[in-house]
Backbone as a printed PyTorch tensor [residue, N CA C, xyz], in Angstrom:
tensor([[[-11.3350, -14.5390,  15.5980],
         [ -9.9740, -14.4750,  16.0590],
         [ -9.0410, -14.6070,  14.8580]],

        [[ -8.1580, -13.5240,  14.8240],
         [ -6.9240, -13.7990,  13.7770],
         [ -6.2730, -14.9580,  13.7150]],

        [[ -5.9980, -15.6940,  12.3730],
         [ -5.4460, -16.7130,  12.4340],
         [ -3.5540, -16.3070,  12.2430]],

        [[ -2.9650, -17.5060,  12.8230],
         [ -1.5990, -16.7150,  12.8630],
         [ -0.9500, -17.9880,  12.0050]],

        [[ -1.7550, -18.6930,  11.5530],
         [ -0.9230, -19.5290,  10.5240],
         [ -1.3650, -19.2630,   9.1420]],

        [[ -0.6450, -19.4840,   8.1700],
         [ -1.6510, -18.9050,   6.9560],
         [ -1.7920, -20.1120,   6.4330]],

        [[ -3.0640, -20.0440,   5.7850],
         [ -3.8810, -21.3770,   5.1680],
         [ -2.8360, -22.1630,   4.1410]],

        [[ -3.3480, -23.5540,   3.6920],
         [ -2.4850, -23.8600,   3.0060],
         [ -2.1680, -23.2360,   1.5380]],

        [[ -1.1870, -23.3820,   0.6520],
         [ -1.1360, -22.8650,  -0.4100],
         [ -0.8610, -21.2800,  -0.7930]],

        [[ -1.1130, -20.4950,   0.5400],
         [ -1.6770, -19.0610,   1.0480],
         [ -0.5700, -18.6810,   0.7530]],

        [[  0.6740, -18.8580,   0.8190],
         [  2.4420, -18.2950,   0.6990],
         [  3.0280, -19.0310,  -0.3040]],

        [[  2.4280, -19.4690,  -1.0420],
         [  3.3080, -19.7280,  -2.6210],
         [  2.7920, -19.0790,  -3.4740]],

        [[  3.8720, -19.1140,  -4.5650],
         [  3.8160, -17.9360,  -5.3470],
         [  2.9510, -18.5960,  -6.4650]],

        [[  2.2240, -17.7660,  -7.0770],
         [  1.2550, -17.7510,  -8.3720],
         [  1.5610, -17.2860,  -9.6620]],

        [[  0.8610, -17.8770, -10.6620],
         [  1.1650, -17.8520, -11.7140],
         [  0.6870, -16.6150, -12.4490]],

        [[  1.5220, -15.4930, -12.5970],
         [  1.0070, -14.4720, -13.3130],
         [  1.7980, -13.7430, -13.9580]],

        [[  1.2530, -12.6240, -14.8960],
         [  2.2750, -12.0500, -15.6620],
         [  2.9730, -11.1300, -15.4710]],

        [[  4.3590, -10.6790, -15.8950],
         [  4.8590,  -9.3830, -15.4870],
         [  4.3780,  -8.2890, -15.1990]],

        [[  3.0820,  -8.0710, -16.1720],
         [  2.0720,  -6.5590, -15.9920],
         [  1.3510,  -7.0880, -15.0090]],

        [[  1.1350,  -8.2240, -14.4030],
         [ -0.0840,  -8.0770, -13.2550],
         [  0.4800,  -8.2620, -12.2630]],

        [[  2.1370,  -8.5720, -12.1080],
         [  2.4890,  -7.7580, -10.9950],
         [  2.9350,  -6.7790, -10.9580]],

        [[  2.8520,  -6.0170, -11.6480],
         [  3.3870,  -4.6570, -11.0310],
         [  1.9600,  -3.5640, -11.1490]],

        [[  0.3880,  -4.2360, -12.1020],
         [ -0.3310,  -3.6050, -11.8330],
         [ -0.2980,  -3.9360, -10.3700]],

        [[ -0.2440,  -5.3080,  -9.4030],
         [ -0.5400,  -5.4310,  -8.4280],
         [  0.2470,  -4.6040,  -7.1630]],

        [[  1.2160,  -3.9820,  -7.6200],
         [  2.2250,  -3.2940,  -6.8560],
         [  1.8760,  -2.3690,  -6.4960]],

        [[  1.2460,  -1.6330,  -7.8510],
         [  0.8630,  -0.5460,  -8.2290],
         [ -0.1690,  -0.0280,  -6.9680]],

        [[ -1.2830,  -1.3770,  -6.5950],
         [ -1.9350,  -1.1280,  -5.7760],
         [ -1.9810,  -0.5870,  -4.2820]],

        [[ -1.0550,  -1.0870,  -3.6520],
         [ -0.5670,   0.0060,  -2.6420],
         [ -0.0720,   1.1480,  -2.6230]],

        [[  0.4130,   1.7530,  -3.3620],
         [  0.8530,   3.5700,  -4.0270],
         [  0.2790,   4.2000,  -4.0500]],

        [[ -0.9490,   4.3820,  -2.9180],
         [ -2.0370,   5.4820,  -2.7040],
         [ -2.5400,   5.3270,  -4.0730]],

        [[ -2.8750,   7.0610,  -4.5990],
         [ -3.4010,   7.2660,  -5.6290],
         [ -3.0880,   6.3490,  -6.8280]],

        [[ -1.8620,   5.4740,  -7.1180],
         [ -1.7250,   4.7840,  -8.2400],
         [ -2.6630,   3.5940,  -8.5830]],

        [[ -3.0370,   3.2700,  -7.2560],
         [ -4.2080,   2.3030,  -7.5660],
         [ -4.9200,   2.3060,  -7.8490]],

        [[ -5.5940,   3.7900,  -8.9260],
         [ -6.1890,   4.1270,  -9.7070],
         [ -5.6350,   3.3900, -11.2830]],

        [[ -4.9100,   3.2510, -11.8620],
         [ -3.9020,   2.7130, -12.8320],
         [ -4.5290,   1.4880, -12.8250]],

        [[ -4.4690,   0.3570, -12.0780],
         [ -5.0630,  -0.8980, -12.0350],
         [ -6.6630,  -1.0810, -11.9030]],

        [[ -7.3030,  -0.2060, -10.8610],
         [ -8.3640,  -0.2360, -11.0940],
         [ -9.3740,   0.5830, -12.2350]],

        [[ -8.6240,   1.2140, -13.1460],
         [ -9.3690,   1.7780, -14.0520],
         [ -9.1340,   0.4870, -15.5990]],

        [[ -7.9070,  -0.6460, -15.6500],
         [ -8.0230,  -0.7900, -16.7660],
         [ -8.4090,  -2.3550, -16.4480]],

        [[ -7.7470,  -2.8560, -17.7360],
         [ -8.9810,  -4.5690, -18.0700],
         [ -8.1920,  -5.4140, -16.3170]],

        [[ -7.1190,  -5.0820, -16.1690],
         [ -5.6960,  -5.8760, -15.2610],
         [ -7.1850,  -6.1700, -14.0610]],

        [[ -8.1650,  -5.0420, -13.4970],
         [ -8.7170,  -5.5350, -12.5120],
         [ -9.3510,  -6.4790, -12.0760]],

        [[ -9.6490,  -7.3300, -13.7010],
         [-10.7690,  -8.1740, -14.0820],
         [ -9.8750, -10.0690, -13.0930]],

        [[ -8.1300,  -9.8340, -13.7340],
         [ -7.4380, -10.6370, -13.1230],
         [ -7.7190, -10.8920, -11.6390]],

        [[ -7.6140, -12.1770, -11.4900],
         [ -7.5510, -12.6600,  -9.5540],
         [ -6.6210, -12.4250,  -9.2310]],

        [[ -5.4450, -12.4080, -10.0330],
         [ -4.2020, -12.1180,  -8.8050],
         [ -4.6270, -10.5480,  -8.2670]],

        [[ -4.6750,  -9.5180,  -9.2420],
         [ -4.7990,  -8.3330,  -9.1590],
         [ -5.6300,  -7.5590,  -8.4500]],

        [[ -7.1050,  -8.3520,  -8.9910],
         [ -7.7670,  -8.4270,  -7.9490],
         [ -7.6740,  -8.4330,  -6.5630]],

        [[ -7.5990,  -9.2440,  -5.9160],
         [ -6.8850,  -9.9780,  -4.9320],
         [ -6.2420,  -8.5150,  -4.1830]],

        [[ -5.5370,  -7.8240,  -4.7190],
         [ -4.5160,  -6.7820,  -4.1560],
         [ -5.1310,  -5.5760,  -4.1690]],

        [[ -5.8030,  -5.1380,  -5.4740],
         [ -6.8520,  -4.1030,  -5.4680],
         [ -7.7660,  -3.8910,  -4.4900]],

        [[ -8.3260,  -5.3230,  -3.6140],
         [ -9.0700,  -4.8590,  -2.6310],
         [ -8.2410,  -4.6610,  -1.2710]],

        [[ -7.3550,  -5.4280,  -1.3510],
         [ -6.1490,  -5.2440,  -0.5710],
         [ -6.1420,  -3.5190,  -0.5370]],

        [[ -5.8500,  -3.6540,  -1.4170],
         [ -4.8430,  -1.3030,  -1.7430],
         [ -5.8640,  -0.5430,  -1.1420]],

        [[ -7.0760,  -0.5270,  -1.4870],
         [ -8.1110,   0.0110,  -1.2390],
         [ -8.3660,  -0.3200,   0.3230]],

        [[ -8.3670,  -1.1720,   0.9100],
         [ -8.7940,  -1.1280,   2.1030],
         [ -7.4120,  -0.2700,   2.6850]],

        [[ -6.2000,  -0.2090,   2.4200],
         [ -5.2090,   0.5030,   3.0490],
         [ -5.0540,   1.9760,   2.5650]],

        [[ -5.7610,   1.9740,   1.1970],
         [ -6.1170,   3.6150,   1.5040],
         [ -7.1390,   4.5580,   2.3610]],

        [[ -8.1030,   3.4180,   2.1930],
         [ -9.5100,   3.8420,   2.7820],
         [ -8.5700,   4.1700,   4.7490]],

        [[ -7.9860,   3.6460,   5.0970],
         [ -7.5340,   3.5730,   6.5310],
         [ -6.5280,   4.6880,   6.7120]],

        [[ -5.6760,   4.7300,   5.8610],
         [ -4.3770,   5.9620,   5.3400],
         [ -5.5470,   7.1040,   5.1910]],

        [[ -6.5540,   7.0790,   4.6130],
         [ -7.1960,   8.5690,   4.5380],
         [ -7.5530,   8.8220,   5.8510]],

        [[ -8.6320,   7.8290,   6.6610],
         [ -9.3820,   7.8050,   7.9390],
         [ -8.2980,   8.1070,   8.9480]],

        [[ -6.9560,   8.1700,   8.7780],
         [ -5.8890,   8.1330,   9.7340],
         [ -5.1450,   9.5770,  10.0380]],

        [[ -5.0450,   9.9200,   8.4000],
         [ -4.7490,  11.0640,   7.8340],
         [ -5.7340,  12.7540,   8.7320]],

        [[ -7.3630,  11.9520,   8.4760],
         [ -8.0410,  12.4560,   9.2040],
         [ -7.9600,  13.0380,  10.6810]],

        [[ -7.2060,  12.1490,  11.0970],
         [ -7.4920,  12.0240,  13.0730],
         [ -6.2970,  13.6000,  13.1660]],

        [[ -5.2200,  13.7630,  12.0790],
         [ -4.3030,  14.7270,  12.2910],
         [ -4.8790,  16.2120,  12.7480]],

        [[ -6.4030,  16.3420,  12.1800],
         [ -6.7640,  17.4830,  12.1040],
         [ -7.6280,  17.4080,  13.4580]],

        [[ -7.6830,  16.6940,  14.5130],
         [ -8.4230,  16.5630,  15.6060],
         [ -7.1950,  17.6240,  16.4510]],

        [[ -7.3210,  18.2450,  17.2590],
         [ -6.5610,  19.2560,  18.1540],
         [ -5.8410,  18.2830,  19.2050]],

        [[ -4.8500,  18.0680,  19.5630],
         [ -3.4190,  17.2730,  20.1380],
         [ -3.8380,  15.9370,  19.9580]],

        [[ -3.9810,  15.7750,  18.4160],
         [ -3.6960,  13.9730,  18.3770],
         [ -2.8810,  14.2140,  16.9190]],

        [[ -2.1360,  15.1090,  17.0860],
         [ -0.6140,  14.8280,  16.0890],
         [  0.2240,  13.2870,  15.7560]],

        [[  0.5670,  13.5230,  17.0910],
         [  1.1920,  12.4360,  17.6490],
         [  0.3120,  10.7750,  16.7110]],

        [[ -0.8910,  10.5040,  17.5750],
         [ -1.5430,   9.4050,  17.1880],
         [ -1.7970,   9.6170,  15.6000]],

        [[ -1.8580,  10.1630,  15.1090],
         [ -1.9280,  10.5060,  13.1970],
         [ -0.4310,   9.9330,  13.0510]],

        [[  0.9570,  10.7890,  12.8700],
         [  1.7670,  10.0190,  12.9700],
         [  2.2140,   8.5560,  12.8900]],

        [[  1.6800,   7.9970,  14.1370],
         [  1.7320,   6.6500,  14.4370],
         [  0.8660,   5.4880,  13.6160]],

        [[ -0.4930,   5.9690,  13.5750],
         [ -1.7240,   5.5620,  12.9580],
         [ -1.0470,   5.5650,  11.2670]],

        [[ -0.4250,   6.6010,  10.7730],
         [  0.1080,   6.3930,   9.3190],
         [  0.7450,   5.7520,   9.1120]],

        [[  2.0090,   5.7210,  10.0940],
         [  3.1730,   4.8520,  10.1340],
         [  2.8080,   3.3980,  10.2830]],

        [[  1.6860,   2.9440,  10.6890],
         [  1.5690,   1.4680,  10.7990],
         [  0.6190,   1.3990,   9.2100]],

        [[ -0.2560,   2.3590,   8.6850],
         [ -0.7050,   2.1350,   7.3330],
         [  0.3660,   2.0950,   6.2260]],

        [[  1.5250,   2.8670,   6.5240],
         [  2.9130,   2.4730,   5.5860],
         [  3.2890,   1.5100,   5.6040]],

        [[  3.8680,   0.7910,   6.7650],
         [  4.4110,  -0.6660,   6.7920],
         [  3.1770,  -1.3170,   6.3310]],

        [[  1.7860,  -1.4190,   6.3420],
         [  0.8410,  -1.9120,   5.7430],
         [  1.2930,  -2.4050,   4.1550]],

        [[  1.2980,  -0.6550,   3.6240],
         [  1.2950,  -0.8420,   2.4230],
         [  2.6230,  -1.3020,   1.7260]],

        [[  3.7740,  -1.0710,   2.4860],
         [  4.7860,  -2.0220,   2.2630],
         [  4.9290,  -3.2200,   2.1670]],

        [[  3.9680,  -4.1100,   3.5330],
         [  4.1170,  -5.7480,   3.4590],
         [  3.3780,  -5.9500,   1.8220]],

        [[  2.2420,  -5.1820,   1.7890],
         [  1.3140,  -5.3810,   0.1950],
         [  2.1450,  -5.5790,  -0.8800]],

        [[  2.7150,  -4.1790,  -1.0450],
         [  4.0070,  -4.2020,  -1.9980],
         [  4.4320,  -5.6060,  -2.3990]],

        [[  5.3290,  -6.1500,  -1.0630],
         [  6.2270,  -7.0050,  -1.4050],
         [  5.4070,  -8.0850,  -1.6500]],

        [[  4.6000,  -8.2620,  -1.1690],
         [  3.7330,  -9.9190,  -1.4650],
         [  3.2680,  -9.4110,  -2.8900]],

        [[  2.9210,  -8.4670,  -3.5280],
         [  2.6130,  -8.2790,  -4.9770],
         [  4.0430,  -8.7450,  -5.7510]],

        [[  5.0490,  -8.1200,  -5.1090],
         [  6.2320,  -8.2650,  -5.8870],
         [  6.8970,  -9.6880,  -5.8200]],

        [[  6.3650, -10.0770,  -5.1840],
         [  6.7970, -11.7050,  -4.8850],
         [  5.6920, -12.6780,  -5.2240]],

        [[  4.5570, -11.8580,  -5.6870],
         [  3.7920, -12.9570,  -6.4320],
         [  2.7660, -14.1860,  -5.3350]],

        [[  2.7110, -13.2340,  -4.5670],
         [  1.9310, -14.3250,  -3.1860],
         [  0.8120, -13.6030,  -3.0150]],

        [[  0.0780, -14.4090,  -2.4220],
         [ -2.0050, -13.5710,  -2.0150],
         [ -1.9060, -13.7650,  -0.5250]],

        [[ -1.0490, -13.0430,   0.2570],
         [ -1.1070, -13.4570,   1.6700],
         [ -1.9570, -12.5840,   2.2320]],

        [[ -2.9030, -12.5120,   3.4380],
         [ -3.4510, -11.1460,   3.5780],
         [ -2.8950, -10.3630,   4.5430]],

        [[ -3.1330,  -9.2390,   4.6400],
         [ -2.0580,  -8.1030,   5.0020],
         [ -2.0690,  -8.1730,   6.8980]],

        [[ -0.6300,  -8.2740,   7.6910],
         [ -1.4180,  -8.4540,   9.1710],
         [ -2.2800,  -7.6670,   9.9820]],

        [[ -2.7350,  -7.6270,  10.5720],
         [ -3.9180,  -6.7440,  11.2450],
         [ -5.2370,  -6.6550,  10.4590]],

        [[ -5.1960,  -7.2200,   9.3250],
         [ -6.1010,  -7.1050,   8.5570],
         [ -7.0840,  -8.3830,   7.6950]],

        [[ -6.4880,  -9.0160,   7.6870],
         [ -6.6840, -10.6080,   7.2410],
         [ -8.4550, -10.9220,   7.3140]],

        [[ -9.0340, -10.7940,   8.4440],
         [-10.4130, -11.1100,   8.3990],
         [-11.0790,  -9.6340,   7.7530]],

        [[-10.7400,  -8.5280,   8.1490],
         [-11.4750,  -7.5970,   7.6760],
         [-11.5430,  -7.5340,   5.8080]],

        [[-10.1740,  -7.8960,   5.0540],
         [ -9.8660,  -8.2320,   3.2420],
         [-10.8790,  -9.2460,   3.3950]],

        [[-11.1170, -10.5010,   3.8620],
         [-11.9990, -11.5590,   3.1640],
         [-13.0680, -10.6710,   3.2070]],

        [[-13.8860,  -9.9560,   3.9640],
         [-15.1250,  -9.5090,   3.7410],
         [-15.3200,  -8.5170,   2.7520]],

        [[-13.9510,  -7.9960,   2.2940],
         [-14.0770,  -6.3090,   1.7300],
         [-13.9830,  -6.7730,   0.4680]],

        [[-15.0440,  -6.8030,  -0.7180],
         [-14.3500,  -6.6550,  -2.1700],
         [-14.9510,  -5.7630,  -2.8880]],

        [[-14.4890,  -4.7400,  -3.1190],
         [-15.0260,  -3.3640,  -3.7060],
         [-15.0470,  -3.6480,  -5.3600]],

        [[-13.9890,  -5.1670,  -5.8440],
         [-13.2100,  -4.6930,  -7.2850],
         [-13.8140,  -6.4150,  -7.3280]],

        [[-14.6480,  -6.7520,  -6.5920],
         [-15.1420,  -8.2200,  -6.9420],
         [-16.0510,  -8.0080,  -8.4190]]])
């Protein structure tokens, strides 16, 4: 069951450097999250942290992207993207604000996912 409180410590901000947040920004920008995951920045936890974040919201933005080409589910593609945008928006801002919160709808599925562990 989703937790709807976030753990302690979970919403304050962390100690990191100017380049590892905005590699961490970087990480929700579809394809840009190539940029972070190709150089040393991935090795960082904050960055980390967001890289598997980005990746699980592309991996879903593609799978979503997908459903468009199914015959009258326009509509649900649409919708299905539009909630992977605000996704990758909440990401954004918790990169840009320097917090490791996990993304909503998604929270248990990130602890299990680390592609960039």
């Amino acid at each position: 069951m989703a937790k709807l409180l976030p753990r302690e410590g979970e919403n304050e901000p962390v100690q990191a450097s100017r380049t590892a947040r905005w590699m961490a920004a970087l990480c929700y920008l579809n394809i840009l999250i190539l940029i972070p995951a190709c150089t040393k920045w991935r090795h960082e936890e904050f960055v980390n942290y967001h890289l598997n974040q980005g990746c699980l919201v592309l991996i879903l933005t593609t799978l979503f992207a997908a459903v468009g080409f199914i015959p009258y589910c326009t509509d649900l593609c649409l919708f299905l993207t539009a909630l992977a945008d605000i996704l990758s928006i909440f990401g954004l801002v918790n990169a840009l604000r320097l917090r490791k919160a996990p993304l909503p709808l998604l929270g248990a599925l990130v602890e299990s996912f680390h592609p960039f562990s």
